[in-house]
C-alpha positions as CSV (number, residue, x, y, z in Angstrom):
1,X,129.9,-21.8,-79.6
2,X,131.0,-20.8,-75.7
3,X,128.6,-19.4,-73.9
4,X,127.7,-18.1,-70.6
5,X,124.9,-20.3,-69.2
6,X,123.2,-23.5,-70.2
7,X,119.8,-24.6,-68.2
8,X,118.6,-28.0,-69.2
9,X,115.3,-28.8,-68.2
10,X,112.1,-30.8,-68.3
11,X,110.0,-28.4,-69.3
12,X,110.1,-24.9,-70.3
13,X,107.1,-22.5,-70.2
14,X,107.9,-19.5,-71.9
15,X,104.4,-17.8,-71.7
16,X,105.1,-15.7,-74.7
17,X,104.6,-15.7,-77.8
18,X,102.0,-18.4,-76.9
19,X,100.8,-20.9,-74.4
20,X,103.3,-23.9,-75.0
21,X,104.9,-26.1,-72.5
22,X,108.7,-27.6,-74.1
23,X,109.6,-30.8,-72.7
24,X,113.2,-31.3,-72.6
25,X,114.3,-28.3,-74.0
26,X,117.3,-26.3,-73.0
27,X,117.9,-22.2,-72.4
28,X,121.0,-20.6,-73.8
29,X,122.1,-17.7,-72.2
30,X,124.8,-15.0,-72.7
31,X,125.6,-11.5,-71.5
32,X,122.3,-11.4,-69.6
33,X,120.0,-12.6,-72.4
34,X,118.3,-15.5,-73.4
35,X,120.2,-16.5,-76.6
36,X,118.0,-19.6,-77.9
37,X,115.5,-22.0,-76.4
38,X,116.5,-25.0,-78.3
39,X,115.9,-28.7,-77.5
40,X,118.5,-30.3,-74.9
41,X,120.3,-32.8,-77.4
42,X,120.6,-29.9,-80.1
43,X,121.7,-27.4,-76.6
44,X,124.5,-30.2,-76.2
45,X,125.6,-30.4,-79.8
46,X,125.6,-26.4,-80.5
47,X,127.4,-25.2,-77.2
48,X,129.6,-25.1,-74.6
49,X,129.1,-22.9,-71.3
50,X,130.8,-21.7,-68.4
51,X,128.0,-22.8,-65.9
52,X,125.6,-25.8,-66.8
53,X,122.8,-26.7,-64.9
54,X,120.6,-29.9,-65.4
55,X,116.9,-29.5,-63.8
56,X,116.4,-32.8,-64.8
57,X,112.7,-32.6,-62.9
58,X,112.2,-28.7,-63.3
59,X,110.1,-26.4,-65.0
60,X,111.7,-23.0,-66.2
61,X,109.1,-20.3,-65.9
62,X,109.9,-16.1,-66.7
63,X,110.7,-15.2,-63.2
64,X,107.6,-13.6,-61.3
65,X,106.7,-9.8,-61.8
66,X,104.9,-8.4,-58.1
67,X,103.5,-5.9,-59.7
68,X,102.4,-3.9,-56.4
69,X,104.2,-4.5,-52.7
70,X,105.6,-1.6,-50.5
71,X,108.8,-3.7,-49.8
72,X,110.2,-2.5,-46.4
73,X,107.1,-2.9,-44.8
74,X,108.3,-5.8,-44.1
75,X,109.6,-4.9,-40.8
76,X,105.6,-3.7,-40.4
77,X,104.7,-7.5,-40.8
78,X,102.5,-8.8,-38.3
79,X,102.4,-5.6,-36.7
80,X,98.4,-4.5,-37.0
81,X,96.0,-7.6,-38.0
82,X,92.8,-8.2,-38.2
83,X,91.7,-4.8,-38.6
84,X,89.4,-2.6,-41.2
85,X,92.0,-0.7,-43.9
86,X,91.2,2.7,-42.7
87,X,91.7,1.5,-38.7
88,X,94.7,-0.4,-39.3
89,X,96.2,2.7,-41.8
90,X,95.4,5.5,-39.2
91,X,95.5,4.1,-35.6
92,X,98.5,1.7,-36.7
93,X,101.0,2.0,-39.9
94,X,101.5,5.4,-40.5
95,X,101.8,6.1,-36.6
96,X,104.7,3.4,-36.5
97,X,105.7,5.0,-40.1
98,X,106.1,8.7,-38.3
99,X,108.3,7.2,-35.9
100,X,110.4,4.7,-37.6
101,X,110.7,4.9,-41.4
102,X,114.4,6.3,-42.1
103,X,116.8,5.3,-44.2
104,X,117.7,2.8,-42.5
105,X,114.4,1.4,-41.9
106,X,113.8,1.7,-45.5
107,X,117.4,-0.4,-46.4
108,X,117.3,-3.0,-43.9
109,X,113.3,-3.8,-44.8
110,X,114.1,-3.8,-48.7
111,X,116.8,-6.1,-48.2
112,X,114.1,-8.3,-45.9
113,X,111.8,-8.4,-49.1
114,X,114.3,-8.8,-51.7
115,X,115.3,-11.8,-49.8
116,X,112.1,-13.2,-49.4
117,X,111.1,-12.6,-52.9
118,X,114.2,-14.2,-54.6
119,X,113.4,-17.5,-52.6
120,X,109.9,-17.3,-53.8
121,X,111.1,-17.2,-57.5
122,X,110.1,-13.3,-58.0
123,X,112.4,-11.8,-60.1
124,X,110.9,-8.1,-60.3
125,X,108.7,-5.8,-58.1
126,X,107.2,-2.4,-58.5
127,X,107.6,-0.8,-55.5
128,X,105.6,2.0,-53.9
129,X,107.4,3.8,-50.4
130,X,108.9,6.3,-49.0
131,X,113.0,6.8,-49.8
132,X,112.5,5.3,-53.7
133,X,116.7,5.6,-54.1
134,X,117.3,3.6,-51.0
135,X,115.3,1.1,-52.4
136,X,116.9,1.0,-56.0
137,X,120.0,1.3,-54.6
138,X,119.6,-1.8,-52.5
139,X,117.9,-3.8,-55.0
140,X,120.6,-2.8,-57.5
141,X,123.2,-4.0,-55.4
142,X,121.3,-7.6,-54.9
143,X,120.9,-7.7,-58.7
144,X,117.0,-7.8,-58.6
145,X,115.0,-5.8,-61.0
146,X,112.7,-3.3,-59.7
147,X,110.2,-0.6,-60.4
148,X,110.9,2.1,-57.8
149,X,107.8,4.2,-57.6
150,X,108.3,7.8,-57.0
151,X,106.2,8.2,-54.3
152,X,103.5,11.6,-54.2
153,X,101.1,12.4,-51.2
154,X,100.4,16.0,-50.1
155,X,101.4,15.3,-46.6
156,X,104.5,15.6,-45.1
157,X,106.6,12.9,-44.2
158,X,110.8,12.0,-43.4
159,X,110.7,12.2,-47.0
160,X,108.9,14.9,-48.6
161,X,107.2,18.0,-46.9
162,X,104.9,18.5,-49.8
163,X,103.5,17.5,-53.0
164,X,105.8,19.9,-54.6
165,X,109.0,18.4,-52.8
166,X,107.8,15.0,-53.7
167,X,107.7,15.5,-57.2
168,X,111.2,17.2,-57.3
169,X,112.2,14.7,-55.3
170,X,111.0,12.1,-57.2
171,X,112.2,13.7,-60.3
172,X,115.9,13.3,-59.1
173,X,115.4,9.8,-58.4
174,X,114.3,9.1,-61.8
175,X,117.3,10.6,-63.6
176,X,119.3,8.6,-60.7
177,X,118.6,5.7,-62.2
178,X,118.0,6.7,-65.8
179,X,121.1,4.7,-67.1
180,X,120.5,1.2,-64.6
181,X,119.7,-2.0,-66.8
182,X,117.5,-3.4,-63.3
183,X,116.5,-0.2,-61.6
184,X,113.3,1.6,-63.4
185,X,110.8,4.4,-62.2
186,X,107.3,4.9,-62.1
187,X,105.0,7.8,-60.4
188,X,103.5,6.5,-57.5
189,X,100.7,8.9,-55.9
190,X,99.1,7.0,-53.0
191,X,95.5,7.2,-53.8
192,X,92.6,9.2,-54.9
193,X,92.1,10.2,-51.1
194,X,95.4,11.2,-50.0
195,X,96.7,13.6,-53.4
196,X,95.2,16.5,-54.5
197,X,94.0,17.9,-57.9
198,X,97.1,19.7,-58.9
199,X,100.2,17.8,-58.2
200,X,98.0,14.5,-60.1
201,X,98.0,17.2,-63.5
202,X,102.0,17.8,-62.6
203,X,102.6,13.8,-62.1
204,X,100.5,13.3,-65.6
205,X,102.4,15.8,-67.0
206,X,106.0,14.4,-66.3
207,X,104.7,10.9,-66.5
208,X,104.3,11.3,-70.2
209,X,107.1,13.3,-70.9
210,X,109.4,10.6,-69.4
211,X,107.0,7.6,-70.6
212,X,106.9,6.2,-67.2
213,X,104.0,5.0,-65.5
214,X,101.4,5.9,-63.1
215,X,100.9,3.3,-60.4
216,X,98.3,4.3,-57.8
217,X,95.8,2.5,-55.4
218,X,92.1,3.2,-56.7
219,X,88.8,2.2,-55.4
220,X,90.2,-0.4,-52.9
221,X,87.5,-0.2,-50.8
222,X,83.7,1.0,-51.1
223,X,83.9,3.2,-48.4
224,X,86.6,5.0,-50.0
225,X,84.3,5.6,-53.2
226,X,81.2,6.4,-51.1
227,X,83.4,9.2,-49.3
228,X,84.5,10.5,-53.0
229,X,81.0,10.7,-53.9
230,X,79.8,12.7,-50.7
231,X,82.8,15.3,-51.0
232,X,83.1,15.4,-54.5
233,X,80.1,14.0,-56.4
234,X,82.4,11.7,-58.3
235,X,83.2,8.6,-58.0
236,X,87.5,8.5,-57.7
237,X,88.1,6.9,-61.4
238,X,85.6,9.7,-62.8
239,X,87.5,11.9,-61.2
240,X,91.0,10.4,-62.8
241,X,89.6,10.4,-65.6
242,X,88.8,14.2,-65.6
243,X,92.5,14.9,-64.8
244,X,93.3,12.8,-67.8
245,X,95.2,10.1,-65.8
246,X,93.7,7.4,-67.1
247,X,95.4,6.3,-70.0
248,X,98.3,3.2,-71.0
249,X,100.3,4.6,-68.6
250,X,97.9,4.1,-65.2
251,X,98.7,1.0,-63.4
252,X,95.0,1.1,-61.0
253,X,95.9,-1.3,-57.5
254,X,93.2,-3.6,-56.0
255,X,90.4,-1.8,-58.2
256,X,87.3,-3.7,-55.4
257,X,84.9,-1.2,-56.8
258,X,84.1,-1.2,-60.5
259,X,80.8,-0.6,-62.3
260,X,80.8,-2.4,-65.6
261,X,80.8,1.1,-67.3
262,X,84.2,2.0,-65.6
263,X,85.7,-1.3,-67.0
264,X,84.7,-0.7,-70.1
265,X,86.6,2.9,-69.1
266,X,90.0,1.0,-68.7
267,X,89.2,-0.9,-71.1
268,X,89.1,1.8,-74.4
269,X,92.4,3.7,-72.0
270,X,94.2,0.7,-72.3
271,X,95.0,0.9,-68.5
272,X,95.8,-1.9,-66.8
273,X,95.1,-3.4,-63.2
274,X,96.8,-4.8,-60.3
275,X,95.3,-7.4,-58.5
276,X,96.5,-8.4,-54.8
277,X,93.9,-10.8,-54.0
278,X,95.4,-12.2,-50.6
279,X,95.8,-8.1,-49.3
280,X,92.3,-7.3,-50.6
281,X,90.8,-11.0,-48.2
282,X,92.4,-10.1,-45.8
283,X,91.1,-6.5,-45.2
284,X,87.8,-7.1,-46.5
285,X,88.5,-4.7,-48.9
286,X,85.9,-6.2,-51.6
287,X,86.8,-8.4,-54.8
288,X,88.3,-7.6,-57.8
289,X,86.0,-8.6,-60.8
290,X,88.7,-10.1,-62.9
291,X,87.3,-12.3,-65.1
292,X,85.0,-9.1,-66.2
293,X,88.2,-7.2,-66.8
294,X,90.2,-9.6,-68.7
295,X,86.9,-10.4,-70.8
296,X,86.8,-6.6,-71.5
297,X,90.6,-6.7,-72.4
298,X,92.2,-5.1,-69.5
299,X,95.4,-6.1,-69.0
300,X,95.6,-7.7,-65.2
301,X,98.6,-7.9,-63.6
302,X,99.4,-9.9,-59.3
303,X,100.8,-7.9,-56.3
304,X,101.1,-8.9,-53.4
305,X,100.7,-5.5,-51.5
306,X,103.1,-5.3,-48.7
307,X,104.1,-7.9,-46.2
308,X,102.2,-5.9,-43.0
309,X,99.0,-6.5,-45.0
310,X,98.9,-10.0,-46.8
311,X,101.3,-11.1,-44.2
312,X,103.9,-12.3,-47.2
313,X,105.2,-12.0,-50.7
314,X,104.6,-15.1,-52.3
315,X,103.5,-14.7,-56.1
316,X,102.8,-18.5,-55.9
317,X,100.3,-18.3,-53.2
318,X,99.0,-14.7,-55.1
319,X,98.9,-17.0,-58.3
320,X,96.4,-19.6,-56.8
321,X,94.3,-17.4,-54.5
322,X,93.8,-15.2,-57.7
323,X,92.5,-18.1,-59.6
324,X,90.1,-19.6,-57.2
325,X,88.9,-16.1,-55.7
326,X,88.2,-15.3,-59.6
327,X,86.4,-18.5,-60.4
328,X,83.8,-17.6,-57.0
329,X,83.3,-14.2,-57.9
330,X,82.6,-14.8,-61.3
331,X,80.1,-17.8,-60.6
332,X,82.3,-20.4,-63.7
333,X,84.7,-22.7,-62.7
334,X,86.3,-21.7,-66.3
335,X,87.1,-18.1,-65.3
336,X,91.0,-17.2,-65.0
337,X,92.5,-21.0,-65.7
338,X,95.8,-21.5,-64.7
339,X,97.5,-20.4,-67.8
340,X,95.9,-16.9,-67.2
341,X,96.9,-17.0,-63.8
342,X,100.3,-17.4,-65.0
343,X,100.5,-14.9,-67.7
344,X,99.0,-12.4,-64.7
345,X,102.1,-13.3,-62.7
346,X,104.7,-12.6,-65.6
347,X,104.2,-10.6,-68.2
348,X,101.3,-9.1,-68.2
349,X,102.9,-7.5,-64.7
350,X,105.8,-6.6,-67.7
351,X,103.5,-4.7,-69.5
352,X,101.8,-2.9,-67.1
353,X,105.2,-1.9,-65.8
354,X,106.3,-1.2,-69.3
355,X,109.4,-3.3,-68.9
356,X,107.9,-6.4,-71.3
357,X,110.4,-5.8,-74.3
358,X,113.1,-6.8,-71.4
359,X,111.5,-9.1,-69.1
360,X,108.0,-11.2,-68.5
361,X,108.8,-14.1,-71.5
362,X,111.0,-16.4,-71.9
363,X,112.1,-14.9,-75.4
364,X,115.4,-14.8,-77.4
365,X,117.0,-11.3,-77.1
366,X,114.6,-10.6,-73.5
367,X,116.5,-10.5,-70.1
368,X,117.8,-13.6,-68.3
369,X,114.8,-13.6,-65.7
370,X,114.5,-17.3,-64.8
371,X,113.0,-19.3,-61.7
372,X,113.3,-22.5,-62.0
373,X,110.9,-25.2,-59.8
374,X,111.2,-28.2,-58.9
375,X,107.9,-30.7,-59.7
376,X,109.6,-33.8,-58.5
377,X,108.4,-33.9,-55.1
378,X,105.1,-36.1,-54.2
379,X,103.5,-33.1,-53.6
380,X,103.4,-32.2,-57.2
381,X,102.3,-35.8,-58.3
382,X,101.6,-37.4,-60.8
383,X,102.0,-34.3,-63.7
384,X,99.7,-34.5,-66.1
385,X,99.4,-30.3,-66.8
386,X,103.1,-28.7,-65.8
387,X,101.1,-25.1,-65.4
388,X,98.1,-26.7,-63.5
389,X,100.8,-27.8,-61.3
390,X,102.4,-24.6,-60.7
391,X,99.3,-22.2,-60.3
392,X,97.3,-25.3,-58.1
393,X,99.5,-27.6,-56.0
394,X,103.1,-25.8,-56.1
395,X,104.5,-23.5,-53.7
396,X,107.2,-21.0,-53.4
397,X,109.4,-23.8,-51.2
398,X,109.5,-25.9,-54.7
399,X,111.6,-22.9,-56.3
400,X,115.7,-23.6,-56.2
401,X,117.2,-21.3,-58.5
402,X,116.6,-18.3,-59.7
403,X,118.2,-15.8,-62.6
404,X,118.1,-12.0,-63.2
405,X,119.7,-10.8,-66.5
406,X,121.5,-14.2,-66.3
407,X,123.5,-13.7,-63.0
408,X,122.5,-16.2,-60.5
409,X,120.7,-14.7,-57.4
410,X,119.4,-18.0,-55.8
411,X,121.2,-21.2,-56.0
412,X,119.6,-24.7,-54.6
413,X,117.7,-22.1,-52.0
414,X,120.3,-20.7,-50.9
415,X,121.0,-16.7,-51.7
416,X,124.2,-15.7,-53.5
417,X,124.4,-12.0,-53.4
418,X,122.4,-11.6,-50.0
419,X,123.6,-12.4,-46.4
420,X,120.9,-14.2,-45.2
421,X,122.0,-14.4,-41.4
422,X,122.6,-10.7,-41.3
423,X,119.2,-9.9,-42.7
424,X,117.6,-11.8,-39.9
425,X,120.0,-10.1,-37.3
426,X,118.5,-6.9,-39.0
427,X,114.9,-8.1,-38.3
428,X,115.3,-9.2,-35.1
429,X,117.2,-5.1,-34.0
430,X,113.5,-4.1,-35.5
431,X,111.6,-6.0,-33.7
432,X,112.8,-5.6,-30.5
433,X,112.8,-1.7,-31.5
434,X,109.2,-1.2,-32.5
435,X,108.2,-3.9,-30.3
436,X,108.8,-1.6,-27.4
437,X,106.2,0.9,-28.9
438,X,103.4,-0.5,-26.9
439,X,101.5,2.3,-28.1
440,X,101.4,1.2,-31.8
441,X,100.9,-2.7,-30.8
442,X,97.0,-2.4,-30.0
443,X,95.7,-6.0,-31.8
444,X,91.7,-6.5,-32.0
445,X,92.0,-9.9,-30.8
């Protein structure tokens, strides 16, 4: 049988339906999908394909799923560090976002971050910013899957002037991209804080007639609950709840600040959570209680939040930092091994997107979404547990190529449908642009 693609490799690592690791094994693709996972003699015998590839030291993983990152902050990266959330969000970021975020700010950083997260083996991200159809439009054109989040606060930016505008807004870019086999939508209110009663009950209200979901940042720091409680006497996921937004469809980012009564909250919703460990460090925002959460059955999904706050968007790193923060907070060496870490990386960042009948598994019939790394460098010796490898002593530099929906998108490191030199020349116009604001660049060092 002629096919489109055959990857031989060392081992593949589906993740679903279970938690096997196929040594020498092969992956059949054709018109985007994954048409068998078979071993690599009976690969040879069954088919012939237009591209072969033989990984003879690889391991095939579903490509990585950020399930939170505000991708043209990019060009914000390095900008404001070392400083509290609140300080660095009002004194720094959304001063430099009145002045620069335009359309082409919006383009030029997407591409940035698209660029970066292809290298890294991310195949997917669920994205949360201002212009949602520049962003889908560029990511489209790269080939990457992506979750455009259609993005609702009650104040005015080059966007939106209101909640009301926002939604509409939002409501066009949805039915943009309705038809797009990569491009997906999700509502995407800021935060408890920063979006008001009614447009929530108008964004629950389409969210569920479109069956889209609700990605939001909740209880990322104590002080934002404590300020909740003095203004409203409710804690922010009480007051969610109230509105009826949490349900399966609420994606809840960084989540620091849970009592064991709201897990068990999520937990009978079926909501799930996104955790950006390296974001949430390095603001001192708190800890997520994972291993709590996944104990409870909430599904927990890796961001990376955006570049200007983690300072990258490397699912590798995310993966590791996730496992070892989760492990301290918990107090047991046993909590979130690395074939949790794994699945929080992949698919369960597919289901709490709702994309995981397409993507998130290496399954007959899913998408093509492949990242493939190499473990035969010393660093990654002797392999004795492929995933251990991976989640504890592989980084994103070990990734080579990379799939979505079976077009190739990274090639032995190198980018096929991206111009790598002209995204640089693009970063360097930006910073010599906003590097000129010496009003914005204030560091606390």
């Amino acid at each position: 049988m002629n096919i489109d693609t055959l990857i031989h490799a060392r081992w593949i690592i589906p993740v679903a339906p279970d938690n096997r690791i196929l040594e020498d094994h092969s992956l059949a693709i054709h018109n985007g999908r994954i048409l068998e996972i078979l071993p690599t003699e009976s690969a040879r015998e069954r088919f012939t394909a237009e591209s072969e590839h033989h990984l003879k030291t690889h391991a095939l993983i579903p490509g990585l799923i950020n399930a939170h990152t505000h991708a043209s902050m990019s060009l914000l990266r390095g900008l404001a560090d070392d400083l509290p959330l609140m300080t660095w969000l009002n004194e720094h970021i959304w001063p430099a976002e009145r002045r620069w975020i335009s359309e082409e700010f919006i383009a030029d950083g997407t591409r940035l971050a698209i660029a970066e997260m292809l290298r890294g083996g991310t195949t997917c991200f669920n994205d949360m910013y201002f212009f949602p159809d520049i962003t889908g439009k560029i990511s489209a054109a790269a080939g990457m899957r992506a979750v455009v989040g259609l993005i609702l606060i009650d104040f005015p930016s080059s966007w939106a002037e209101n909640a009301e505008e926002y939604l509409h807004r939002g409501l066009e870019v949805h039915d943009q991209f309705r038809n797009n086999g990569l491009i997906t939508t999700a509502f995407a209110p800021h935060a408890p804080y920063s979006v008001s009663d009614a447009p929530l009950e108008k964004a629950r209200t389409l969210a569920d007639e479109l069956e889209i979901p609700i990605h939001m940042h909740i209880h990322e720091t104590a002080d934002e609950v404590k300020q909740s409680v003095d203004n409203l006497g409710k804690r922010p996921l009480q007051r969610l709840h109230e509105l009826g937004l949490v349900s399966p469809s609420l994606l809840g980012v960084h989540m620091t600040q849970l009592t064991d009564d709201e897990i068990e909250l999520l937990a009978d919703a079926g909501a799930s959570v996104a955790h950006c460990p390296e974001s949430n460090l390095k603001l001192a925002s708190g800890f997520c209680p994972v291993d709590k959460l996944i104990r409870a059955g909430v599904n927990v999904a890796l961001g990376t939040d955006g570049a200007a706050s983690n300072n990258d968007l490397d699912m590798f790193s995310e993966m590791r930092t996730a496992a070892l923060l989760a492990k301290g907070v918990a107090g047991d060496a046993r909590a979130v091994p690395a074939f949790t870490a794994l699945h929080m990386a992949t698919l369960n960042g597919a289901i709490a997107l709702g994309i995981a009948d397409e993507t998130g598994s290496l399954q007959p019939g899913k998408a093509a979404d492949i990242t493939a790394v190499n473990l035969g460098e010393l660093e990654t010796q002797p392999i004795y547990h492929p995933v251990s490898q991976l989640v504890y002593a592989t980084g994103r530099d070990k990734v080579t190529d990379v799939w979505v929906a079976g077009k190739q998108l990274v090639h032995n490191g190198e980018l096929t449908t991206l111009d790598s030199n002209q995204i640089l020349s693009r970063a360097k116009e930006w910073q010599s642009r906003i590097g000129e604001n010496d009003e914005i660049i204030e560091f606390s060092h």
